[in-house]
C-alpha positions in Angstrom: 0.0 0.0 0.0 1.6 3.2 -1.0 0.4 6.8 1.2 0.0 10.1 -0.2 3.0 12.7 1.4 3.1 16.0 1.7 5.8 17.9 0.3 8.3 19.2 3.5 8.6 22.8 4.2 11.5 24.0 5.5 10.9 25.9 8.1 13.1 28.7 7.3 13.7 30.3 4.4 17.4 31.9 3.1 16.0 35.7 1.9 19.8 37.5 2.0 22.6 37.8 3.6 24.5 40.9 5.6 28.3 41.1 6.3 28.4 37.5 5.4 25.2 36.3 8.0 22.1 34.2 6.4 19.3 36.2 7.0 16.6 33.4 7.4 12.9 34.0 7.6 10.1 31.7 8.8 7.6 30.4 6.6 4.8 32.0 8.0 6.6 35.6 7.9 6.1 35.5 3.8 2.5 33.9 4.1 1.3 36.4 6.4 2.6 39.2 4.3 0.8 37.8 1.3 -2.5 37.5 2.8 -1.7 41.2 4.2 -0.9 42.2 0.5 -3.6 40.4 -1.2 -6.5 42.5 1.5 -4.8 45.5 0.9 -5.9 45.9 -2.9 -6.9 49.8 -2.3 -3.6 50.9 -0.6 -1.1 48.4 -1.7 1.6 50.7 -1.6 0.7 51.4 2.0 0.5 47.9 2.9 3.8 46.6 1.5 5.0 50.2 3.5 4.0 49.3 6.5 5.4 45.5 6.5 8.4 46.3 5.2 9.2 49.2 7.7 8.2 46.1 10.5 9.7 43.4 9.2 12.5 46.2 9.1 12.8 47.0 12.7 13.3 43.5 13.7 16.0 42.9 11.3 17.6 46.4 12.6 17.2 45.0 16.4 19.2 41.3 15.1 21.5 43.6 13.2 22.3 45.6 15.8 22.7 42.3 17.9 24.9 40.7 14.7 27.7 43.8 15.0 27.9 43.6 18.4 28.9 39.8 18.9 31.0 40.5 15.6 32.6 43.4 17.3 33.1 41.1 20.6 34.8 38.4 17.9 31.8 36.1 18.2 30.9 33.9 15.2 27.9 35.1 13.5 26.1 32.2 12.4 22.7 33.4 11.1 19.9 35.9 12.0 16.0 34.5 11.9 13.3 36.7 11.3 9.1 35.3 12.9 6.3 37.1 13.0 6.9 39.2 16.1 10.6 38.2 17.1 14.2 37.9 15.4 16.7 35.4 17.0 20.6 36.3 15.8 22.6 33.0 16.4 25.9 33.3 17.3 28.6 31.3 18.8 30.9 31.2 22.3 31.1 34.5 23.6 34.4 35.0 25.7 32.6 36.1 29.1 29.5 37.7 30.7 30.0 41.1 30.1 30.8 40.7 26.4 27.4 38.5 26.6 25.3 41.9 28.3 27.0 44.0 25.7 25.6 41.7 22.8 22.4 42.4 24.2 22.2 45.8 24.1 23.1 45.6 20.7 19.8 45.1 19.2 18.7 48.4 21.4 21.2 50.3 20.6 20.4 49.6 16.9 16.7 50.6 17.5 17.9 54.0 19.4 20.5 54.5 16.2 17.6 54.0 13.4 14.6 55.5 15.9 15.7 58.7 17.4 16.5 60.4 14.3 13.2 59.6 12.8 11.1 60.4 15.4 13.6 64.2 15.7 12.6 64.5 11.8 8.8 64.1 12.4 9.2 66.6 15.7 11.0 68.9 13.6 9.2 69.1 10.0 5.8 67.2 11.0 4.4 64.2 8.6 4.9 63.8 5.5 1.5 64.1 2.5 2.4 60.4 1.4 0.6 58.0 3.6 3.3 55.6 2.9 6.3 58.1 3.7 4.9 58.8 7.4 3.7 54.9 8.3 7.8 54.1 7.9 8.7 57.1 10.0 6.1 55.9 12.8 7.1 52.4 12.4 10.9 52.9 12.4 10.9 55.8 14.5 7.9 56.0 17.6 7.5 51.8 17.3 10.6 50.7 17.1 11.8 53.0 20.1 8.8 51.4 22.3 9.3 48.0 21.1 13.3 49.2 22.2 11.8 50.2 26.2 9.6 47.1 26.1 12.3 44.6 25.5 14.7 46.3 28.0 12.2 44.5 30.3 13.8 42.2 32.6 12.3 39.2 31.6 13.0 36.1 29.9 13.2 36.0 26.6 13.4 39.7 26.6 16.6 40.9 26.2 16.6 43.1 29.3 16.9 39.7 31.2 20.8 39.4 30.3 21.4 43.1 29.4 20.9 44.7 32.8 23.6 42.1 33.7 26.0 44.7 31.6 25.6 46.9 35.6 27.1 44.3 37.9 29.9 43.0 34.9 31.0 46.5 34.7 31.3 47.0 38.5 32.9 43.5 38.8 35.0 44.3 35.9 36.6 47.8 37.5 37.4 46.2 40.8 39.1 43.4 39.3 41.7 45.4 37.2 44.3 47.4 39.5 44.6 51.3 38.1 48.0 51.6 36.1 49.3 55.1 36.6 51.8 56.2 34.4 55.9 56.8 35.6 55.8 60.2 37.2 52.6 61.0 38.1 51.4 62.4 41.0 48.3 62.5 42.7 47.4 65.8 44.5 46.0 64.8 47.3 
């Protein structure tokens, strides 16, 4: 007796690559921004806007993650994009603090992209193109509260290892003696 198979998905799907990184994204990422397309028939424009300027800030957020465990001399070994999270897969880091600092990556990234924007809109006010002024809001006002909200010190948040950065940095400075230089003098 021979049974009927389904054809197997991979679950991730190869969609570029930055500084050498697979960026991978989920299945469901392209089918929900088909049927998102496909119900946006009067404002298409609008709608490929607005999922590209979200789609955006999480792969700003892994991206800002990716540079920072590059930076550290971390492996990069891929960033994966889902619906409402990015994972950026990297290898060994050398201690805890390097580990906090990778975290703070993907904020710092966020802060980089958003407080610019969100200065422009302040400054000159929205745009006439619907389009223009859902990426500013997006990539701007969102992305610097979904920034706040995953400083949150919860697990999976990133806030759960990046506050860590506090206590490494105090452990750090007492564990290195000052060197002073020949010849210098204190005044006191």
């Amino acid at each position: 007796m021979r049974t009927f198979r389904l054809p197997k998905f991979n679950k991730l799907i190869e969609v570029m690559e930055i500084r050498g990184v697979k960026v991978l994204t989920h299945w469901s990422v392209l089918l929900i921004g088909a049927v998102i397309l496909l119900g946006a028939l009067e404002e298409p424009l609008l709608a490929f806007a607005v999922l590209a300027a979200y789609y955006g800030t999480i792969l700003i957020h892994e991206c800002g993650h990716m540079v920072a465990a590059q930076r550290k001399g971390c492996a990069v070994l891929s960033i994966e994009l889902y619906p409402i999270w990015g994972i950026t897969r990297f290898g060994e880091r050398y201690s805890r603090f390097d580990h906090c600092v990778i975290a703070w990556g993907g904020v710092v990234a966020q802060v980089i992209v958003g407080v610019p924007l969100v200065a422009w809109v302040e400054i000159f006010g929205c745009t006439r193109f619907q389009a223009v002024n859902a990426i500013l809001a997006i990539l701007g006002f969102s992305s610097l509260s979904m920034a706040v909200l995953n400083l949150l010190p919860v697990r999976p948040l990133d806030g759960a290892i990046a506050w860590g950065l506090l206590p490494a940095l105090f452990k750090r400075s007492h564990a290195r003696p000052a060197k002073r230089e020949p010849g210098w003098r204190s005044w006191r």
